[in-house]
N, C-alpha and C positions, 0 to 999 in steps of 0.2 A: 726093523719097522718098515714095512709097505706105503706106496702111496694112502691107500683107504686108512690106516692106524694114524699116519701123519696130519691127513686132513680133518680126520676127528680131533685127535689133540691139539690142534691151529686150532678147530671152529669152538673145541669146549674152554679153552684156556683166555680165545679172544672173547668169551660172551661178557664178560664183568664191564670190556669197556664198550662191546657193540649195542650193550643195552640201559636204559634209562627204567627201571623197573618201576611201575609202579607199586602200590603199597602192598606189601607183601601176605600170603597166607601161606588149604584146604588139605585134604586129607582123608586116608584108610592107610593100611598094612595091608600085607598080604593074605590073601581066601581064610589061610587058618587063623588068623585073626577075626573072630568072626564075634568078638566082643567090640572091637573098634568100629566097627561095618556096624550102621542102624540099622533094625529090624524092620526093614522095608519087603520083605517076603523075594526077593530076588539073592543069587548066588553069583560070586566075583568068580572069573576066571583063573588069576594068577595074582595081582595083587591090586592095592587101588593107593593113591596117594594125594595128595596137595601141596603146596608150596606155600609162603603167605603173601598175599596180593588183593587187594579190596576190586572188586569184581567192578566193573563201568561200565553200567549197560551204552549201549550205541546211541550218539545222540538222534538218531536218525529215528527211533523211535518215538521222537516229539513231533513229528511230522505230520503224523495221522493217517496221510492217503497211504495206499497199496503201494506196494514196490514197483515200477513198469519194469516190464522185460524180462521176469523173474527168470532164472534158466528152470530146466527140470531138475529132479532127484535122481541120486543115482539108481545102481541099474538094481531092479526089483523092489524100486519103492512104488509106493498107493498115493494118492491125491487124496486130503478130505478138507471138509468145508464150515468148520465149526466157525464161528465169527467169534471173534473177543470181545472185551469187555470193556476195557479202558486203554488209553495209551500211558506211557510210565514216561518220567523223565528224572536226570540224577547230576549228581555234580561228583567226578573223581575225582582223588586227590592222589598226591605222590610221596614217598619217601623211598630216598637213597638206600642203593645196597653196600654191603662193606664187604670186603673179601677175606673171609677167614684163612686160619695158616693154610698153605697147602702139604706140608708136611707133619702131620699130626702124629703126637707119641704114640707108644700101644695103649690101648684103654683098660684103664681098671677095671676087677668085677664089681660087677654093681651091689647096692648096700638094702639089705633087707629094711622093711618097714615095719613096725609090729599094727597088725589088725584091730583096729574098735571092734567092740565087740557089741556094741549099740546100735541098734536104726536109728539114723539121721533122715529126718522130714524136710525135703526138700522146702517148705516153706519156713524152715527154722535158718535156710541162708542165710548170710543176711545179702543184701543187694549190694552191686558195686559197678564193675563197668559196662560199656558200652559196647555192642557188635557194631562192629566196623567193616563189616563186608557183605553181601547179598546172602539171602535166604530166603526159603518158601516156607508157608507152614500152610498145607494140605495147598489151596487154590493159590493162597497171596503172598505175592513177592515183597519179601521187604528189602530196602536197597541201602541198609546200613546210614542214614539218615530219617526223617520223619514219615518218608516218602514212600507209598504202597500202592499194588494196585494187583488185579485178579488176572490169572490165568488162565486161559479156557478150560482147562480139566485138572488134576490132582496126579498122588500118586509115581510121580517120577522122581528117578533113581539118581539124575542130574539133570544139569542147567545149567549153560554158559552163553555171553551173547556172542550172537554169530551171526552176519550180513543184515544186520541192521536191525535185527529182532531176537531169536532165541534157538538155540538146541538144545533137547530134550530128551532125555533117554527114560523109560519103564521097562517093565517086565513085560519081556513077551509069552504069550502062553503057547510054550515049548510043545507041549501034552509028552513031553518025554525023547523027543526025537532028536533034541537040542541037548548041550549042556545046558547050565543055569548062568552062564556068563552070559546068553543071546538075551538082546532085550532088543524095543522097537526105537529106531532113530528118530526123528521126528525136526524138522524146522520150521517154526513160528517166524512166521516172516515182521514186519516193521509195525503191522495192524494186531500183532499176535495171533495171527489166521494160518493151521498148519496150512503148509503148501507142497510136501510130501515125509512119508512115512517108510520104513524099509529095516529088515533084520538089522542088527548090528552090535555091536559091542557096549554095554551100559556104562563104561567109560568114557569120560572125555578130558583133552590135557588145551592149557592155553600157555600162549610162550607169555613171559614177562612183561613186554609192552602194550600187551592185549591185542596184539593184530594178528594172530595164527590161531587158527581151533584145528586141533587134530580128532580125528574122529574115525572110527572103522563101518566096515559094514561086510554085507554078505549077498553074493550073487543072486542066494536064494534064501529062503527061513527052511535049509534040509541041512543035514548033516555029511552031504556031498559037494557042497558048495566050496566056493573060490571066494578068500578074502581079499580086501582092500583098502589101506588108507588110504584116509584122505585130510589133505591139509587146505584148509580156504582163511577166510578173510573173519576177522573178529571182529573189526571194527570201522563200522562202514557198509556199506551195502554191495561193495565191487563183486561179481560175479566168477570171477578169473578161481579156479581150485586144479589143487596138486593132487594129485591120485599114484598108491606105492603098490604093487602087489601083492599078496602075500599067499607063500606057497600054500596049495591046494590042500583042502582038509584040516586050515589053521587060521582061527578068528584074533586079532590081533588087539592089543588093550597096551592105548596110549599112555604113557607114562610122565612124558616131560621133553620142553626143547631145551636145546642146549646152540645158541647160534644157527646155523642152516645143519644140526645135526636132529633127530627122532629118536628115542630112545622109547622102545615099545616091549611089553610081554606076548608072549606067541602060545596058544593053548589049543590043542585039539578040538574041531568043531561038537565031538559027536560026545566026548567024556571030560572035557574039560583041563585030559592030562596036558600039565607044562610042555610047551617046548623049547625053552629058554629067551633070554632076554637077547636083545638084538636093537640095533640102530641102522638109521638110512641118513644116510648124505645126501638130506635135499636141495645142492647146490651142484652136486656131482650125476654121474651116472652108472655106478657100480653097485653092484647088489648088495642086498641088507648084509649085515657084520655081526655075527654073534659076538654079546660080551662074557665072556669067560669068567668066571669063579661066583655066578651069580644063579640063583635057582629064580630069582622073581626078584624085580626091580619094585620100587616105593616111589623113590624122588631121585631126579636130577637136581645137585644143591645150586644154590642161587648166581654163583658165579661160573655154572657148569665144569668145574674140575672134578668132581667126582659123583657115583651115582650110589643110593642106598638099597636096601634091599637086604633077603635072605642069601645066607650061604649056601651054593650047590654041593659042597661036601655034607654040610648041616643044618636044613631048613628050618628049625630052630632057632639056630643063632643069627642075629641082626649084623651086615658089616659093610663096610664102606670101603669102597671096590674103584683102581682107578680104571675107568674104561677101555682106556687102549690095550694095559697087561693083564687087567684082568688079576692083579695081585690085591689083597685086603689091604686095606690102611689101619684101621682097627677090626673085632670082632668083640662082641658081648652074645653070650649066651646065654638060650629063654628070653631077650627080647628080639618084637617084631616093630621092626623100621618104620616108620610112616613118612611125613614129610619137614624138609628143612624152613627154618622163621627169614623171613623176609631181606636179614639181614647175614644170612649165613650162622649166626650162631649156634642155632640151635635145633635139635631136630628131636621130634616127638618120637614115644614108643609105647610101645606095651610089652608087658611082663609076664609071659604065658610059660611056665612049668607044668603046666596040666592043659585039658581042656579047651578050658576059658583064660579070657586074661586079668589078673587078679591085682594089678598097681599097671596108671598110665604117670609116662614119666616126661620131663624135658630133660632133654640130654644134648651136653655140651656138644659139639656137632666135631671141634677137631682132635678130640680123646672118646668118645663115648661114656665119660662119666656122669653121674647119674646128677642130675642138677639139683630138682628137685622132684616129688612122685606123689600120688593120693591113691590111698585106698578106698576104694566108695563100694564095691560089690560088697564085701561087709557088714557095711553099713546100710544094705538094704537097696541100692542106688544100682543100674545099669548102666553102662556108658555107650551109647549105641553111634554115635559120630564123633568123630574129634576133626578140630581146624584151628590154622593159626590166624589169631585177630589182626587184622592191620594195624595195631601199636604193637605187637609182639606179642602181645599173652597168647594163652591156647583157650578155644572156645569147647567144651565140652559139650554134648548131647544127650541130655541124661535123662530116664524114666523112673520112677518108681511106681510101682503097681497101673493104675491108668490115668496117671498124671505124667506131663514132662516137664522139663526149665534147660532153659540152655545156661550152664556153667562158667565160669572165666576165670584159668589157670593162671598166676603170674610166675615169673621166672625164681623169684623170693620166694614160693610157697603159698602166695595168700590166695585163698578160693571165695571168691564170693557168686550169688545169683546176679548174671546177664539181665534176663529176663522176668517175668511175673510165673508162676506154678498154671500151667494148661492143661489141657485135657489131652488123652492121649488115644488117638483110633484114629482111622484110615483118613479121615478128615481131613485132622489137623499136624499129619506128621511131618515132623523139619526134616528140611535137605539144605544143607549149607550146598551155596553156589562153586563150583569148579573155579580153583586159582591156579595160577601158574605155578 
């Protein structure tokens, strides 16, 4: 083992006690998961995940006036001038993480479900709990208590807060010269007033205490461009940002921290092909570190000991990889990985043998056994986002025909309606908020 393998395993194995996590969640799989991913008209790169963490907007946004001083955007972004609407204000709350085994058995194969053979009317739910974390539905943020208010435009891919107002990612219109991972950056500053716009990555990763937003971008919106992370400030208004390179011709899709470590997917700018998973030591100065036995990364789990994701021998199968060797800890085949619960236990997936993916599941996080699963495509139902609630349930994003509801998984089985039954078009469509 090298200095670089040492310091990652220091900085992943010390995150359980260097951080105080707040309430834990959010959430995709990998591109080919493209059941899990909501039908927001934009293409993932390599993979997309969440963690569970109740999203805190900054209180700096009860402020009202402009930010002074603001610095600029990075390099090839746009200025514009839209004003906002309201100022938002919220109250976070916390819960502790716990550190699951670190050596976990081999996982069993997972257990078939048999299929209803019914449509279920999403208003035949019945209702039950609570979202607990931020979300937009088309313009309005809701912030996981009573509390709401508008955003200048619609239509984004994510949302996390960042120097004291918000980062935003949509789709950028490529016209073909892009892959479909490029979308437009965007930061809403304290008044929710963009204050620049710039190519970049439609991902975005927050560490666990909510004070680092990682985020990519792009020299230029070509297909010859120079990428770059970039890591700045979550919470707060401080201007001070990390900036990582990333070799030429490769747009980079934040993943998850783990301590002063990055754990990021690497994808060609111009076709979208993978070019494996990789991490930077943002406390060091050695170049990124590809992580071995991994074709696309999901989640960094809570106490950063391991990361999830597909297998590069078999992009299929779901497995939990320790970073430094790069050897599996378990492997489950036909499921795709998404992100670990708040608490380390448990880590979402989906169940793709074909296709589409046909049961999403909670799975124990230090076996891969199947906890509990729902079959809703079936039954008539889409499941277009998945995220973990800040009490631990999983928060589904479900449509049928041009209606949606957002769903609430528990770990026991029980599914009941989050939400009220809405309408479903460019409008009013959810994006659950970016969690650590």
């Amino acid at each position: 083992m090298n200095d670089d393998d040492r310091r990652l395993a220091e900085s992943l194995h010390r995150r359980a006690n260097a951080f105080s996590p707040q309430q834990a969640e959010l959430a995709d799989v990998v591109h080919r998961a493209r059941g899990i991913r909501r039908r927001r008209r934009t293409a993932v790169s390599v993979a997309a995940v969440a963690a569970v963490a109740a999203i805190a907007v900054p209180t700096s946004l009860t402020l009202g006036g402009p930010q002074a001083g603001i610095a600029p955007g990075p390099a090839g972004s746009t200025t514009s001038s839209h004003a906002p609407s309201s100022t938002p204000t919220t109250t976070p709350t916390t819960t502790p993480a716990t550190t699951p085994p670190t050596t976990p058995p081999t996982a069993p194969s997972s257990t078939a479900q048999s299929a209803p053979t019914s449509t279920l009317r999403l208003a035949d739910i019945k209702t039950g709990g609570l979202i607990r974390i931020g979300w937009l539905q088309g313009r309005t943020w809701h912030n996981g208590t009573s509390d709401s208010w508008r955003l200048p435009t619609g239509d984004y891919s994510a949302v996390t807060p960042y120097r004291g107002g918000f980062l935003v990612t949509r789709p950028h219109a490529s016209g073909g010269a892009l892959s479909g991972a490029v979308a437009d950056v965007t930061w809403l500053d304290n008044n929710l007033k963009p204050q620049w716009t710039t190519c970049g990555n439609q991902r975005l990763a927050i560490s666990p205490d909510l004070m680092r937003v990682a985020y990519s971008t792009l020299s230029a919106c070509s297909s010859s461009a120079h990428g770059t992370l970039h890591v700045g400030i979550g919470s707060g208004m401080a201007n001070g940002e990390q900036t990582e390179p990333v070799p030429g011709g490769q747009l980079a899709e934040p993943v998850g921290f783990a301590d002063q470590v990055l754990v990021y997917n690497a994808a060609a700018i111009a076709d979208g092909t993978p070019a494996g998973v990789w991490y930077v030591d943002l406390a060091g100065s050695s170049a990124p570190r590809r992580i071995k036995g991994l074709a696309n990364a999901s989640a960094v789990d809570t106490t950063g000991q391991l990361v999830a994701g597909q297998s590069a021998a078999d992009p299929q199968a779901g497995v939990l990889v320790d970073p430094v060797t790069g050897r599996p800890v378990w492997s489950q085949p036909d499921w795709l990985l998404g992100s670990f619960s708040g608490d380390g236990k448990y880590l979402y997936a989906a169940h793709s043998a074909g296709a589409e993916p046909d049961r999403y599941a909670i799975l124990d996080a230090s076996t891969g056994a199947v906890v509990t699963s729902v079959d809703l495509s079936s039954r008539g139902i889409t499941v277009d986002d998945v995220t973990w609630n800040a009490d631990g349930t999983l928060l589904l994003h479900v449509t049928q025909g041009d209606h949606q509801a957002i769903l609430d998984l528990t770990p026991a089985g029980d599914l009941t309606r989050a939400t009220k039954v809405m309408p479903y078009d460019a409008a009013h469509r959810i994006v659950f908020a970016t969690q650590p």
